[in-house]
N, C-alpha and C positions, 0 to 999 in steps of 0.2 A: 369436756367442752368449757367447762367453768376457767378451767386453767388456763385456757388459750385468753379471756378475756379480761384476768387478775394482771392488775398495772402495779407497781412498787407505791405503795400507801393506800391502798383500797383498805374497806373492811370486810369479810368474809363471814356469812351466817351470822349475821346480827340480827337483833330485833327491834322492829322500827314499827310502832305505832299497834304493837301487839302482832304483828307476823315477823316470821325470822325472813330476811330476806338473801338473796346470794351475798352481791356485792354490794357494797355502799362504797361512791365515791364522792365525799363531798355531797353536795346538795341530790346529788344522781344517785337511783335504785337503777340497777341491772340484775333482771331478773331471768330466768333460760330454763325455757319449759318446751321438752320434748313434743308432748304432745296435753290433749284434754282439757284444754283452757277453761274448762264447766268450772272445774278442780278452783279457778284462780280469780273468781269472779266476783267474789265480794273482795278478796283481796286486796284487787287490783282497782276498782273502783275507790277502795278505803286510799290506797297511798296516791293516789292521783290527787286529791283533793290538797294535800299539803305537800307536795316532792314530784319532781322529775321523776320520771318512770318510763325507764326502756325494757320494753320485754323482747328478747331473743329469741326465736322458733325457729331452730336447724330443721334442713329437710333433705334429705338423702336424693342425692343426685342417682350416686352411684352406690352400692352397699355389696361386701362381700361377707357371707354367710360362714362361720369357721366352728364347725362341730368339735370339740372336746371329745379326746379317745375315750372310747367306753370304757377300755378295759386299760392298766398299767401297760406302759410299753407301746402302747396302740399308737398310731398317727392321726394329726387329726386333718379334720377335711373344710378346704376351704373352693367356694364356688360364687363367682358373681351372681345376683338376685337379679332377674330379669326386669323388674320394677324400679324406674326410675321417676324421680319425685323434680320438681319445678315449683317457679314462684307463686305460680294460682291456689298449688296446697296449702298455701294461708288461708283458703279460705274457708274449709272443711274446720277448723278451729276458732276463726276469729266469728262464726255465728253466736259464737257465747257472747263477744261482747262488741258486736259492729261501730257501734254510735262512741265507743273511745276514741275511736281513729281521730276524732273530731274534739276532742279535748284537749286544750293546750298543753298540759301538764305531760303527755302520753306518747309514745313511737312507738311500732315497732320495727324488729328488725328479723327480715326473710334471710337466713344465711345458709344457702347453698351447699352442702359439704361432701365429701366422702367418705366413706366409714365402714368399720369392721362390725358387727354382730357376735356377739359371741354365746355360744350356743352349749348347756352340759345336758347329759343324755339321764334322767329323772325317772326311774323304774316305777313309785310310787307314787306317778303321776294318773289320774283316772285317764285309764285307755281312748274315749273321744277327744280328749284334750293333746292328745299326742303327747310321747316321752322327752321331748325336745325343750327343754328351759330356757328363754335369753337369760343372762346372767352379766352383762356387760355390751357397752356399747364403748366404741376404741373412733375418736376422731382421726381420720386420717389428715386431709387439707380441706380449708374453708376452699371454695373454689369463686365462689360469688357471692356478696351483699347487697341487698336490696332494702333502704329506708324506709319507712311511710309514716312522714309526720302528717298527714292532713288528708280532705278527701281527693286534692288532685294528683297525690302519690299512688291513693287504693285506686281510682280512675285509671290509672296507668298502667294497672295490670289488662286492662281490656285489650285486646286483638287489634293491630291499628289497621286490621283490613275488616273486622266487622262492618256490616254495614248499621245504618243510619238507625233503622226498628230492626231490631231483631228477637229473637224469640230463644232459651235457652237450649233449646236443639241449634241452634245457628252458635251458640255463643261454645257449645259444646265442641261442635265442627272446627270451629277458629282454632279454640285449645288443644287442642288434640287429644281432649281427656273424656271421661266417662260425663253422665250429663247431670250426675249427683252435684260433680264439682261446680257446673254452673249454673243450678241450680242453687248451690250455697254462696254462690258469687253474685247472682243476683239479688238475693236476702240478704247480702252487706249492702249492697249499693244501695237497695231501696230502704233501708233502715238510715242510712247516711246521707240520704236526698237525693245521691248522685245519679239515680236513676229513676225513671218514672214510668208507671203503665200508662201504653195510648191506644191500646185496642187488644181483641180479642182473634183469634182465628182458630174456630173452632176450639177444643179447649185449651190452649195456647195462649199463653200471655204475651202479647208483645210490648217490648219497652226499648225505651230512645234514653239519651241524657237529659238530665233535668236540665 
């Protein structure tokens, strides 16, 4: 991934301000973090205060799974993962740190991709954990980028058929995802002002735009 975004005169694993960072280009950090943004949270607040800082979040559109032969000689096996990832998956991460969205210094960047898994088979791996090890992830093509310098770019993930109040079982329904995901989409917006509770309906919170 790093490599799709290295331009001729970048710097690569420097250290700026006490963290190593990917790329420095000029006054710009570009930073590209799979997943766990908990991991990047002092970090990422420390370089924001003096530097540009775009952080990267690839998210698996499409992803094919490719096991490593067990044995010499063996074949190995590749199968599409039924699981397919979209731009709202920003927000299961970006709860670490919502209220950056809203710092000048700050973007980030939702990039869409497709990709291999790659998979070796770990005999002294403890049996609940399964034998199966990733040991490599293989970009295939960025498919789509999506910016968000401010809160009217995070806003814009919203459903433009949501209605006016909704409740995150509604905002779930929109998304076509699980209700965790808008349940974590609502805790950005209401951390970022962008959205506001205005009533209750039974234990349901309903909220509109600020």
């Amino acid at each position: 991934m790093k490599e799709h975004y290295v331009q001729p005169g970048d710097l690569t694993e420097v250290v700026v301000d006490g963290y190593v960072v990917d790329i420095l280009r000029g006054e710009l950090i570009i930073e590209i973090q799979t997943a766990n943004f908990a991991k990047i949270n002092k970090k990422m607040r420390k370089l924001v205060k003096r530097h540009q800082v775009r952080l990267v979040f690839p998210v698996a559109k499409d992803k094919w799974i490719v096991k490593l032969p067990e044995k010499k000689g063996g074949e190995a096996g590749r199968r599409k993962s039924p699981k397919h990832g979209s731009f709202e998956d920003v927000f299961t991460e970006l709860v670490s740190f919502p209220d950056l969205i809203t710092h000048k210094n700050f973007e980030l960047e939702v990039a869409l991709i497709q990709e291999e898994e790659i998979r070796r088979f770990d005999k002294r791996r403890r049996w609940w954990r399964g034998n199966w090890v990733t040991v490599e992830r293989r970009l295939l093509e960025i498919i789509n980028q999506l910016t968000i310098r401010n809160g009217s770019d995070l806003i814009g993930l919203l459903p433009p058929d949501l209605p006016d109040e909704f409740r995150t079982s509604d905002l779930a329904a929109a998304f076509g995802r699980p209700r965790a995901i808008a349940q974590q989409a609502a805790y950005c917006l209401r951390k970022c002002g962008l959205i506001k509770q205005v009533g209750k309906e039974g234990n349901a919170i309903v909220y509109a735009k600020a």
